[in-house]
mmCIF file of the N, C-alpha and C atoms, coordinates in Angstrom:
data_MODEL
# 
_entry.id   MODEL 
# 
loop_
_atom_site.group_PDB 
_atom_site.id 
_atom_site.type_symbol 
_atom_site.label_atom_id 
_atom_site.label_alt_id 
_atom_site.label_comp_id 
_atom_site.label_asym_id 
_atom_site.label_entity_id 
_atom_site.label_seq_id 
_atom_site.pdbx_PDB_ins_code 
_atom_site.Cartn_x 
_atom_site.Cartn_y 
_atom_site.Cartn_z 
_atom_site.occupancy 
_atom_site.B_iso_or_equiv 
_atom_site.pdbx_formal_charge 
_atom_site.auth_seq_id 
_atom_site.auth_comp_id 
_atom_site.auth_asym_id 
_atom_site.auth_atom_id 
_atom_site.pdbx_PDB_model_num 
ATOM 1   N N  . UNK A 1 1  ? 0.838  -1.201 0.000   1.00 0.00 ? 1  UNK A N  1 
ATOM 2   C CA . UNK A 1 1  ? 0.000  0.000  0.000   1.00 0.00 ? 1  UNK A CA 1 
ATOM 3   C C  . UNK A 1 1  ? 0.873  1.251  0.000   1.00 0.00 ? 1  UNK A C  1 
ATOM 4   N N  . UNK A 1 2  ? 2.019  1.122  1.254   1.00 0.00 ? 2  UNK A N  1 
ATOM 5   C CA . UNK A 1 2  ? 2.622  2.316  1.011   1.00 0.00 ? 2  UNK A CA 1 
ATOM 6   C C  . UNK A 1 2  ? 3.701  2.577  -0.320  1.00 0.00 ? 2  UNK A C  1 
ATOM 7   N N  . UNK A 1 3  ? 3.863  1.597  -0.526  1.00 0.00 ? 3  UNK A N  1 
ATOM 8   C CA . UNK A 1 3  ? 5.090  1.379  -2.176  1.00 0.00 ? 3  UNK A CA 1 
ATOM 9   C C  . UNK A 1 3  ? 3.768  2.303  -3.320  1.00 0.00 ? 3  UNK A C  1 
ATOM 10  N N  . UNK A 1 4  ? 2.508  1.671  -3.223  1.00 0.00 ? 4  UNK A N  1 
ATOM 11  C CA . UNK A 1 4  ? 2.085  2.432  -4.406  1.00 0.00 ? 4  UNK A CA 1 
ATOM 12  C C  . UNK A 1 4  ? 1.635  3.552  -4.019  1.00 0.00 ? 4  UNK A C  1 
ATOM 13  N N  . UNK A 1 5  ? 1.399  3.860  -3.119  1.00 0.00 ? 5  UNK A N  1 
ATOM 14  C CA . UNK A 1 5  ? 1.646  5.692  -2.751  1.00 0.00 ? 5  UNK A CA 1 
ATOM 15  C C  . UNK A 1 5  ? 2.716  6.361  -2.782  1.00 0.00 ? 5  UNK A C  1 
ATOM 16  N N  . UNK A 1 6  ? 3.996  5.846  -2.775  1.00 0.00 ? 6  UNK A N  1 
ATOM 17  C CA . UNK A 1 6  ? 5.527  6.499  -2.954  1.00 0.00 ? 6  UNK A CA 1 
ATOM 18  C C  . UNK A 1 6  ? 5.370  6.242  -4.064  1.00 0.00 ? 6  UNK A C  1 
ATOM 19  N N  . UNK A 1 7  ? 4.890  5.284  -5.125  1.00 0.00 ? 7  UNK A N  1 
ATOM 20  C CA . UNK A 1 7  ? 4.810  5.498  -6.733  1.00 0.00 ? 7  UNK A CA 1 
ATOM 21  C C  . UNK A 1 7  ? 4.707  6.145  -7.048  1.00 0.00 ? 7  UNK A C  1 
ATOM 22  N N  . UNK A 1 8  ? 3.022  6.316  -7.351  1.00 0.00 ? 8  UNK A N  1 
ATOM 23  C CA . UNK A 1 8  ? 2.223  7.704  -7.737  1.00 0.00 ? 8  UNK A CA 1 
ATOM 24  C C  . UNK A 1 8  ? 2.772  8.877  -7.482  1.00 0.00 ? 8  UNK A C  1 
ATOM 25  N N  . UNK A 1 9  ? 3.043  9.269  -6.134  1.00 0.00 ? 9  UNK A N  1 
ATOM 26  C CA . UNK A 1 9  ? 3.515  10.541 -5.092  1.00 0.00 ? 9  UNK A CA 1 
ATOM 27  C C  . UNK A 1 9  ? 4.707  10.917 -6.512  1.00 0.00 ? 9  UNK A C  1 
ATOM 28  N N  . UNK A 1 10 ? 5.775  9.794  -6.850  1.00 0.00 ? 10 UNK A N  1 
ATOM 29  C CA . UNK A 1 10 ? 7.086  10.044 -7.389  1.00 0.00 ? 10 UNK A CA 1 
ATOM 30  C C  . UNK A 1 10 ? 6.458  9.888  -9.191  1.00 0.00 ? 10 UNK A C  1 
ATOM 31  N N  . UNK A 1 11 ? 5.281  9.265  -9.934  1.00 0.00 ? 11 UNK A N  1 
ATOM 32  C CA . UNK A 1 11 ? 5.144  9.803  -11.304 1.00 0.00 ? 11 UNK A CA 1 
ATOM 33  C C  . UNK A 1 11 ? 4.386  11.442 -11.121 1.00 0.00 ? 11 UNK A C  1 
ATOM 34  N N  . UNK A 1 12 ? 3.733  11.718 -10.368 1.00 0.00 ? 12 UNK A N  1 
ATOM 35  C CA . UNK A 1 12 ? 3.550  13.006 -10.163 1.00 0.00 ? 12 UNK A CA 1 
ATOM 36  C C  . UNK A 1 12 ? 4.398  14.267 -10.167 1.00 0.00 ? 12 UNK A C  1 
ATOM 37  N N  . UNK A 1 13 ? 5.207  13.718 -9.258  1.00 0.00 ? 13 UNK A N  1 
ATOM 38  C CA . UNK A 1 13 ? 6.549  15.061 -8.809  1.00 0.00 ? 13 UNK A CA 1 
ATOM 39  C C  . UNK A 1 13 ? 7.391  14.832 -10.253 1.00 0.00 ? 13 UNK A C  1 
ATOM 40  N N  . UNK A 1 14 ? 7.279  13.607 -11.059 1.00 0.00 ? 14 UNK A N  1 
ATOM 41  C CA . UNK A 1 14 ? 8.013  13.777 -12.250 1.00 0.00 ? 14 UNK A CA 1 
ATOM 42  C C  . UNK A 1 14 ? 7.187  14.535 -13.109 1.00 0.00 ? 14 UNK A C  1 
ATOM 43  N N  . UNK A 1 15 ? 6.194  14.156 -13.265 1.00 0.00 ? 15 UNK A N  1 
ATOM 44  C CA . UNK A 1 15 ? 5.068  14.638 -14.654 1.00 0.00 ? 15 UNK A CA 1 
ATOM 45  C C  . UNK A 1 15 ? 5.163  16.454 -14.116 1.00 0.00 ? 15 UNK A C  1 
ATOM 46  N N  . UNK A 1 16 ? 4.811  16.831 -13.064 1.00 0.00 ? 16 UNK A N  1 
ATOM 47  C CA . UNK A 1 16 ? 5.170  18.101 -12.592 1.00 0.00 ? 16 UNK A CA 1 
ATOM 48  C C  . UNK A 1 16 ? 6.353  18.705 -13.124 1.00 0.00 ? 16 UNK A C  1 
ATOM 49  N N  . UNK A 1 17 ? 7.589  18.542 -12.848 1.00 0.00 ? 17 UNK A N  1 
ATOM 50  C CA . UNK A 1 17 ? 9.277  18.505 -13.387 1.00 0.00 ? 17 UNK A CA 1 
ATOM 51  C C  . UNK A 1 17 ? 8.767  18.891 -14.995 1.00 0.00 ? 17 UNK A C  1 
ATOM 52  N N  . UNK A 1 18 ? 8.408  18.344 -15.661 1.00 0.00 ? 18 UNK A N  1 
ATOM 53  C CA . UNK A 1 18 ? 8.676  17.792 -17.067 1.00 0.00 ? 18 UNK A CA 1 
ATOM 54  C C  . UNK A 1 18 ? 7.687  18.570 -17.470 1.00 0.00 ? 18 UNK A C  1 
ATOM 55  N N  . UNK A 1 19 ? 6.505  19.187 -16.675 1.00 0.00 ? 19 UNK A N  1 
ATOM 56  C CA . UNK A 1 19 ? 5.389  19.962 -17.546 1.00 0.00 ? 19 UNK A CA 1 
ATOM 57  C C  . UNK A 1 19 ? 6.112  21.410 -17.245 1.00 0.00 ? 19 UNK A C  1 
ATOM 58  N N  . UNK A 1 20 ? 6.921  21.620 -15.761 1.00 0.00 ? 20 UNK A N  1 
ATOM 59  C CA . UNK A 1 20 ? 7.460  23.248 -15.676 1.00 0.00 ? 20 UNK A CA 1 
ATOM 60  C C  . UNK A 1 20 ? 8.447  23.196 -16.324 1.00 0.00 ? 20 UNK A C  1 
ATOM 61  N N  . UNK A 1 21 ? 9.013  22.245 -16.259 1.00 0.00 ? 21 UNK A N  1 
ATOM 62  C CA . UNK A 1 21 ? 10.310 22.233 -17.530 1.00 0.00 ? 21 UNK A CA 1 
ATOM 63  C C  . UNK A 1 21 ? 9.776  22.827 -18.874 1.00 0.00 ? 21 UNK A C  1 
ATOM 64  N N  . UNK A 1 22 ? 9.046  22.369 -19.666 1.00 0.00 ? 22 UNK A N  1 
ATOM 65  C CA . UNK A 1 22 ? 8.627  22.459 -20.422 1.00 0.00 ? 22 UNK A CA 1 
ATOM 66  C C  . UNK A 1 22 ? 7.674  23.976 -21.058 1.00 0.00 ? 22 UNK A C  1 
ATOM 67  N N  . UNK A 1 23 ? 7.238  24.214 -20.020 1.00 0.00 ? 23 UNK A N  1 
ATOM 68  C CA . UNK A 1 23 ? 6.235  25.266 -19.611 1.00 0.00 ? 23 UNK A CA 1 
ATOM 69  C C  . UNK A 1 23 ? 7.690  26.936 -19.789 1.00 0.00 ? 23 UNK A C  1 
ATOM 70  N N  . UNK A 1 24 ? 8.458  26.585 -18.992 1.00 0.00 ? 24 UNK A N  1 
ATOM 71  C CA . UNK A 1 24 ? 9.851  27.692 -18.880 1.00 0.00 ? 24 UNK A CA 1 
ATOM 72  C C  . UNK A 1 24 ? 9.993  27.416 -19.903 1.00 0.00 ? 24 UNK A C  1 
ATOM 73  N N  . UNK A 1 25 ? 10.984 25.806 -20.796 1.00 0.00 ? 25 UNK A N  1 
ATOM 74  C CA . UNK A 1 25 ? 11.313 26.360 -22.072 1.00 0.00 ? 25 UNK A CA 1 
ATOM 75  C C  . UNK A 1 25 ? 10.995 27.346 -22.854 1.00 0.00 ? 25 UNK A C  1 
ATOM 76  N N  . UNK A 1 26 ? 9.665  26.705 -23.643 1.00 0.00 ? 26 UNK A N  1 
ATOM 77  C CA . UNK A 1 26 ? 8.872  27.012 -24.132 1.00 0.00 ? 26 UNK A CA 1 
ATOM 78  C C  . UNK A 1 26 ? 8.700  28.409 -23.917 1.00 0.00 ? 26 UNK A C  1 
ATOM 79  N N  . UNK A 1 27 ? 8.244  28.904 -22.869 1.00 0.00 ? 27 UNK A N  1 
ATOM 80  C CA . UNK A 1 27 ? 7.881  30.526 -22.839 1.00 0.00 ? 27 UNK A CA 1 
ATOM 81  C C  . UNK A 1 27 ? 9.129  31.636 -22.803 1.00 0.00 ? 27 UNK A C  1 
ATOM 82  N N  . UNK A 1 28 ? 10.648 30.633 -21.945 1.00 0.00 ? 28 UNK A N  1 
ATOM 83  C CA . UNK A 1 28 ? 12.124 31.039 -21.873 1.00 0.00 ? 28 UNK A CA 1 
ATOM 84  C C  . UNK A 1 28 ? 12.748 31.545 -23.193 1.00 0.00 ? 28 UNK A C  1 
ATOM 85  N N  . UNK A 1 29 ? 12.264 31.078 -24.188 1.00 0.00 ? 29 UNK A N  1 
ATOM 86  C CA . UNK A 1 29 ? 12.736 31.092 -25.692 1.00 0.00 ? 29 UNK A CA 1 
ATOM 87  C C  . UNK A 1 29 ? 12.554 32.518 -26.271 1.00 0.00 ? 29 UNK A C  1 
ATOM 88  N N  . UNK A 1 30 ? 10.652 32.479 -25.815 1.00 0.00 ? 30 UNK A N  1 
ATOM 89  C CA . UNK A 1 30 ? 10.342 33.701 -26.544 1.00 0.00 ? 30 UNK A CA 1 
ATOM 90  C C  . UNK A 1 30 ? 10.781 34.621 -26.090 1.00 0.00 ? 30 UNK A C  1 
ATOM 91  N N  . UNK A 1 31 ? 10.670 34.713 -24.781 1.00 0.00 ? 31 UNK A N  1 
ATOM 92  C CA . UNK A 1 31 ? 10.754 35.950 -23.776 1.00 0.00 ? 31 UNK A CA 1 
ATOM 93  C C  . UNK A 1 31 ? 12.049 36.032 -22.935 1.00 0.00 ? 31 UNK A C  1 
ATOM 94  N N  . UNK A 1 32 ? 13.109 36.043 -23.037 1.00 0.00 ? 32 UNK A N  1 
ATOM 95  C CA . UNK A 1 32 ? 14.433 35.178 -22.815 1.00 0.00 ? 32 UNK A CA 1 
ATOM 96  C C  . UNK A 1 32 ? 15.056 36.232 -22.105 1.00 0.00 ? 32 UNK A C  1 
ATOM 97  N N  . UNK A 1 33 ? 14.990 37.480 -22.772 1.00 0.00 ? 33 UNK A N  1 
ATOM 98  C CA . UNK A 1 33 ? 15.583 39.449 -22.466 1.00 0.00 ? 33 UNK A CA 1 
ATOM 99  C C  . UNK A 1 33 ? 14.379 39.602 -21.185 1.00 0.00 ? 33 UNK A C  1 
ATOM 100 N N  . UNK A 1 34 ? 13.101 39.238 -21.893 1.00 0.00 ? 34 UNK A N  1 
ATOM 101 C CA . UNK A 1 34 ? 12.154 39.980 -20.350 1.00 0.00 ? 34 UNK A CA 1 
ATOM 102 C C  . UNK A 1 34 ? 12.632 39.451 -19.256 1.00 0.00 ? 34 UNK A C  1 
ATOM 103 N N  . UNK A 1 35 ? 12.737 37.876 -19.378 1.00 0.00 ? 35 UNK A N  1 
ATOM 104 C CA . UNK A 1 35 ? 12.736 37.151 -18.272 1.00 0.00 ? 35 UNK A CA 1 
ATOM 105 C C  . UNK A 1 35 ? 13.548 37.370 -17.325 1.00 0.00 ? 35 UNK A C  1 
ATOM 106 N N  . UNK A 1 36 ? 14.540 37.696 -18.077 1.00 0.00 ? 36 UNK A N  1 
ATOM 107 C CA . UNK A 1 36 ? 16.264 38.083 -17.289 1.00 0.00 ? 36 UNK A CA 1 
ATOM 108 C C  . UNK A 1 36 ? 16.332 39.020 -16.639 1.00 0.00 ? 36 UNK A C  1 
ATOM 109 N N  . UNK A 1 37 ? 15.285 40.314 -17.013 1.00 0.00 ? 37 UNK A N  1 
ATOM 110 C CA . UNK A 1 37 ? 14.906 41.792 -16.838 1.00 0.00 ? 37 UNK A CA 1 
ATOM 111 C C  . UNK A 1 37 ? 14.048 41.280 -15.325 1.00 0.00 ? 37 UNK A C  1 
ATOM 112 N N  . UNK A 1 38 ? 13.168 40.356 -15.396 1.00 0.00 ? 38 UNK A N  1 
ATOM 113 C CA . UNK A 1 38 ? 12.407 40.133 -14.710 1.00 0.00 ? 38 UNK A CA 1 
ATOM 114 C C  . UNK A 1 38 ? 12.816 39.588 -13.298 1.00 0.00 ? 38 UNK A C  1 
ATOM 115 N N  . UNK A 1 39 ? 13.727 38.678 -14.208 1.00 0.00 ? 39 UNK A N  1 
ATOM 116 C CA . UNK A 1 39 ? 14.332 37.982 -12.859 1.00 0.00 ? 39 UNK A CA 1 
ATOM 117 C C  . UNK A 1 39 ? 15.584 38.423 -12.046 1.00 0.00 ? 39 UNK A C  1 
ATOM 118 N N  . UNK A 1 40 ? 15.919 39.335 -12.430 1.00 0.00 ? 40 UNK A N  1 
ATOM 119 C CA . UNK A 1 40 ? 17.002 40.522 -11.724 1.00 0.00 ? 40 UNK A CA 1 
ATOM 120 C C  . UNK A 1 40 ? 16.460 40.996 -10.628 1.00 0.00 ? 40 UNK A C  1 
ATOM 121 N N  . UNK A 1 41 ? 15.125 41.922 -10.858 1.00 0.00 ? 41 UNK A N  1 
ATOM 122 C CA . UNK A 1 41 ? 14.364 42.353 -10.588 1.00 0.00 ? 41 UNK A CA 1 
ATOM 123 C C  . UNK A 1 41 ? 13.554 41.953 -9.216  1.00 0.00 ? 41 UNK A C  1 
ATOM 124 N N  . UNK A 1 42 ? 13.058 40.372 -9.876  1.00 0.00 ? 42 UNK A N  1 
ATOM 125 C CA . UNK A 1 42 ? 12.267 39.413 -8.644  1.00 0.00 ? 42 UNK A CA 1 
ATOM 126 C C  . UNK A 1 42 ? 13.943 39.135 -7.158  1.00 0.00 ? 42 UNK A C  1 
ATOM 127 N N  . UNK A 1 43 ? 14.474 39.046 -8.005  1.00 0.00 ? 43 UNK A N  1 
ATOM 128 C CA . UNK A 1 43 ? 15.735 38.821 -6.789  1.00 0.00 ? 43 UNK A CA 1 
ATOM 129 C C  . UNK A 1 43 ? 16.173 39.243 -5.966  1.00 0.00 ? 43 UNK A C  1 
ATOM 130 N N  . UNK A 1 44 ? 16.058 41.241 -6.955  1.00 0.00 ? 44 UNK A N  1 
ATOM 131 C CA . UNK A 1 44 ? 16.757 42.223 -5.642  1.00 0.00 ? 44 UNK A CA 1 
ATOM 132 C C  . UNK A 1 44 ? 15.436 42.403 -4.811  1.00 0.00 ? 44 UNK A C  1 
ATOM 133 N N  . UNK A 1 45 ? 13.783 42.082 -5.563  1.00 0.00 ? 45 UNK A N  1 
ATOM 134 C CA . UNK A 1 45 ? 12.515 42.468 -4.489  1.00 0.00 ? 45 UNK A CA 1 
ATOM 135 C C  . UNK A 1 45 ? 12.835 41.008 -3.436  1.00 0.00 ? 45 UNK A C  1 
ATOM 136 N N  . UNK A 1 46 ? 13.416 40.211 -3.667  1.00 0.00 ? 46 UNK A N  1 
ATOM 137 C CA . UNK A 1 46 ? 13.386 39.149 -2.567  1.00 0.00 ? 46 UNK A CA 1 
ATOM 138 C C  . UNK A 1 46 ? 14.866 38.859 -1.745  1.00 0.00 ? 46 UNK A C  1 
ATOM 139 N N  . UNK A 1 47 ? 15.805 39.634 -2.204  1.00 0.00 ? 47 UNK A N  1 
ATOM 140 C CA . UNK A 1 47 ? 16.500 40.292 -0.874  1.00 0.00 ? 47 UNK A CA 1 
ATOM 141 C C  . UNK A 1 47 ? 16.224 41.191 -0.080  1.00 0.00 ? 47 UNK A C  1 
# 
């Protein structure tokens, strides 16, 4: 019982991985200058 709940639990946290992976590429490509702009930005607001 608990093996197929550490299964699932672990194709989840992968399928997750692989859809934000995917999700950043994908949008990383187009927007590559904003993002960088953006994420400078998000870093110095979260120091």
């Amino acid at each position: 019982m608990l093996d197929a709940t550490f299964e699932n639990l672990h194709i989840l946290v992968k399928s997750t991985i692989h859809f934000g992976y995917y999700f950043h590429t994908s949008g990383a490509v187009k927007n590559s200058k904003k993002q960088k702009k953006w994420l400078k930005k998000f870093r110095i607001s979260a120091l």
